[in-house]
C-alpha positions in Angstrom: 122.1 109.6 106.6 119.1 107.7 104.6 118.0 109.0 101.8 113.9 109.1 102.0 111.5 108.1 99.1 108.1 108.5 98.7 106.3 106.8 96.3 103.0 108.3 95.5 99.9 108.6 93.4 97.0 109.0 94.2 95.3 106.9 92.0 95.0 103.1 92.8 96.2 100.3 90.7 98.8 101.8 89.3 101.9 100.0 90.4 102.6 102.4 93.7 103.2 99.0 96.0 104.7 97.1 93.8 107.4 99.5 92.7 107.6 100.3 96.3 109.0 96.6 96.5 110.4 95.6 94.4 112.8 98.6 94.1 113.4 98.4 98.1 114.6 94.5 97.3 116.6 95.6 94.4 118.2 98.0 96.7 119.1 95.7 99.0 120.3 93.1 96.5 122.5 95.5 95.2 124.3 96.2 98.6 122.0 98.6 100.4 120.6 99.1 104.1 117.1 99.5 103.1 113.9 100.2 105.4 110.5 99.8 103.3 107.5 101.8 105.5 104.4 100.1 104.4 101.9 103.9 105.1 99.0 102.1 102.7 96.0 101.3 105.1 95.5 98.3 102.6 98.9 97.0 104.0 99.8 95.3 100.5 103.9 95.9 100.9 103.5 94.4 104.2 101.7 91.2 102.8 103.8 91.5 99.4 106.6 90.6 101.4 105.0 87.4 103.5 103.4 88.7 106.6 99.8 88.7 107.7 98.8 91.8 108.8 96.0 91.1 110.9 98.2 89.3 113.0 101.0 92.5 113.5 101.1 93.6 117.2 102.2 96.6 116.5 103.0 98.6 113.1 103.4 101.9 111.4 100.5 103.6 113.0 101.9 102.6 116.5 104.9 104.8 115.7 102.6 107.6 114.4 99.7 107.7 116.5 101.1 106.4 120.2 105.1 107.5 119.9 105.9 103.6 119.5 109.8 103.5 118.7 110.9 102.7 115.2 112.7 99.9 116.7 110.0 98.0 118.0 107.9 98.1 115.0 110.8 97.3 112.4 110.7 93.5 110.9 113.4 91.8 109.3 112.3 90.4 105.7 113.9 87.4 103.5 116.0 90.0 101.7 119.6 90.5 103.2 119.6 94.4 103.9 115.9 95.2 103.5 113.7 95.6 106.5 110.1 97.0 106.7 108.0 99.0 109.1 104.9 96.9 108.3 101.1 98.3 108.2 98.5 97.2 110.0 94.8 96.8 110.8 95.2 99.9 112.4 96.5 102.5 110.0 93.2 103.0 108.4 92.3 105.2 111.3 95.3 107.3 111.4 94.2 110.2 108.8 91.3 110.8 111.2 93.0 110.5 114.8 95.9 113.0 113.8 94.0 115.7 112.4 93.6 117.3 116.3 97.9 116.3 117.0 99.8 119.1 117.0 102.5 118.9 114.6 100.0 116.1 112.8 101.8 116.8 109.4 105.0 115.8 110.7 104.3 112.8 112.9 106.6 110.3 110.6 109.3 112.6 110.2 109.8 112.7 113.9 109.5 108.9 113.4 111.9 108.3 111.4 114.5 110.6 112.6 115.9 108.5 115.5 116.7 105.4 112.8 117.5 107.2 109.1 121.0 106.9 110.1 121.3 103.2 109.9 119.9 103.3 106.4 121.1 104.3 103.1 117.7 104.1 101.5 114.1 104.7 103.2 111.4 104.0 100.6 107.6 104.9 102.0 104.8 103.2 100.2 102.0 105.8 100.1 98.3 105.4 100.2 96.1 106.1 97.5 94.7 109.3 98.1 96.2 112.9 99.0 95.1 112.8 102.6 97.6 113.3 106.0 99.2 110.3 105.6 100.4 111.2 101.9 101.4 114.8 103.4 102.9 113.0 106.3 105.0 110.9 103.9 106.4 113.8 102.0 107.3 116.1 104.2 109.8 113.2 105.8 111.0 113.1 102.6 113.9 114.1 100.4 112.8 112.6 96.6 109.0 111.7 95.3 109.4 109.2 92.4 105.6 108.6 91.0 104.9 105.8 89.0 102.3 106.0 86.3 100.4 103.9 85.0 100.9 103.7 80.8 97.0 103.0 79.9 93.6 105.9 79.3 92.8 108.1 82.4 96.9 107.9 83.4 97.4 111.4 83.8 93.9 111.9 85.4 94.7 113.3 88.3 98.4 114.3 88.0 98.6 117.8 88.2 96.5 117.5 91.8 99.4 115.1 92.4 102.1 118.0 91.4 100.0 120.6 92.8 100.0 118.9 96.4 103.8 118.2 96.4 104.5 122.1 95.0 102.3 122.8 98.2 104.1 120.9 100.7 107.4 122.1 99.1 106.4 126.0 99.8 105.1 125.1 103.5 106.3 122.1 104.9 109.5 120.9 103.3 111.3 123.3 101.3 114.2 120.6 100.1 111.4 118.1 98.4 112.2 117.5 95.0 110.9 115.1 92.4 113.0 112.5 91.3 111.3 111.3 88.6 107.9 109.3 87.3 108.2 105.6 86.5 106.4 104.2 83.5 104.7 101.1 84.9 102.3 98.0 83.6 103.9 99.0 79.9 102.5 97.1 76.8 104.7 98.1 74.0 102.2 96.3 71.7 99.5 98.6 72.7 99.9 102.2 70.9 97.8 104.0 73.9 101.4 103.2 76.2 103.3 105.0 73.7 100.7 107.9 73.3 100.7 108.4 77.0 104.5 107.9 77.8 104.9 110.8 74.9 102.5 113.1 77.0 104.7 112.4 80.1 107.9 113.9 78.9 105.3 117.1 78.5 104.7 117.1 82.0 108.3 115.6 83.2 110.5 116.7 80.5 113.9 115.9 82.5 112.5 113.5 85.1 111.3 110.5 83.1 113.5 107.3 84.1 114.7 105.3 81.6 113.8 102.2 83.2 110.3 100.6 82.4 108.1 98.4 83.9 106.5 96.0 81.7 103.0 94.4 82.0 103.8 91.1 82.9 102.0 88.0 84.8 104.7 87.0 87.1 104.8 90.8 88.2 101.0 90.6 89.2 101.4 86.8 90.8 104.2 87.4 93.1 102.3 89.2 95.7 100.2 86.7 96.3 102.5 84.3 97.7 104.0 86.6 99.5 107.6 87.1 97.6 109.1 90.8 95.5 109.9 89.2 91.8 113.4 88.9 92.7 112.3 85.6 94.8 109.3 84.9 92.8 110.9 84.8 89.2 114.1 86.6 89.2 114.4 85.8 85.0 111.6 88.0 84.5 111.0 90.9 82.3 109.7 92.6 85.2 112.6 91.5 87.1 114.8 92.7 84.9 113.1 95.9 84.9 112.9 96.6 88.6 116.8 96.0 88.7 117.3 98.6 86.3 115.4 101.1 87.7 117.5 100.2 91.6 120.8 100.9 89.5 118.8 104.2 87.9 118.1 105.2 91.6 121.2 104.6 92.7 123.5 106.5 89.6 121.0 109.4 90.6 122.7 110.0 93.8 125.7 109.4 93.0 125.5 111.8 90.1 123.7 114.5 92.7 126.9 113.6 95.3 129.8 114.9 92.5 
């Protein structure tokens, strides 16, 4: 049975998609069945990975919103082992046309349940905001890891963040734990990233990983023609980085398995 990762935060710009990614290809390189669900109305892991979007018959909210199979949504990408439930034009209208479905909170855990099975990980790319998508996206899952950005205003916003996933822990999904944050766009020249990395291990004092992501160019370009690092610049810092925190991931489980 997959295991199912969120990656949230609801504040934009922070690295959400491209952590979402990158670690899904890194995963994959490293021998995994991986299925990356794009639930961002922006649909930027879908076009992060070299489709268009506005040119998707059908996608994530299909599945959601009109019982669309899993199957018929699910793409193959250029990565051996990683597919992706892409987002579409669509999507943005979800949080509003489930609010009246019964059961609207657990619409993509029903989803996902008839395919889990063929997939060691599930990684869900979030949208920016605490809405019914984000709840949706949590209670189908089993770990949150949230990345955060290293730069002022950070941790604006975080405890809503903790407060939200204590929340769907007590009512929706008792088994919901917090894998860890994920120091991302890090500038080790800049003395604000360490300041703020220091006030992390206040709020995640055993769930901090070890692997960080740097600031880099080649991180930021990658999207844009359509490729994860590992097939943009695989020599990378940030490449480098985002395989480290795959093996991280990985070690995890295996350590919560013994």
């Amino acid at each position: 049975m997959g295991k199912i990762i969120s990656i949230v935060n609801q504040k934009g710009g922070v690295g959400k998609t491209t952590t979402s990614v990158n670690l899904s290809v890194y995963l994959a390189e490293l021998g995994k069945k991986v299925l990356l669900i794009d639930l961002d109305p922006q649909a930027n892991a879908t076009s992060g990975l070299g489709f268009d979007h506005r040119n998707l018959e059908f996608g994530i909210y299909e599945a959601l919103v009109s019982n669309k199979a899993m199957h018929e949504i699910i793409k193959r990408t250029v990565q051996d082992g990683l597919k992706i439930a892409p987002a579409t034009l669509n999507l943005a209208g979800a949080g509003v046309e489930l609010v009246s479905v019964s059961d609207r909170e657990f619409r993509l855990d029903r989803a996902i349940s008839e395919i889990k099975d063929e997939f060691d990980y599930i990684i869900i790319d979030g949208p920016p905001s605490l809405g019914l998508l984000t709840v949706n996206s949590l209670s189908a899952s089993d770990e949150v890891i949230i990345p955060i950005q290293s730069e002022y205003y950070a941790l604006e916003g975080l405890s809503q963040l903790l407060e939200t996933i204590s929340l769907v822990q007590s009512n929706l999904k008792p088994g919901l734990n917090i894998m860890g944050a994920v120091i991302t766009m890090f500038d080790k020249r800049n003395k604000l990233s360490e300041a703020v990395m220091n006030e992390l291990y206040q709020y995640f004092p055993n769930h901090i990983f070890r692997s960080i992501i740097p600031r880099t160019v080649r991180l930021a370009e990658a999207p844009s023609y359509g490729r994860s690092i590992l097939h943009y610049d695989p020599k990378s810092k940030g490449a480098k980085a985002y395989k480290s925190l795959a093996k991280e991931v990985i070690n995890i489980e295996k350590e919560k398995e013994k």
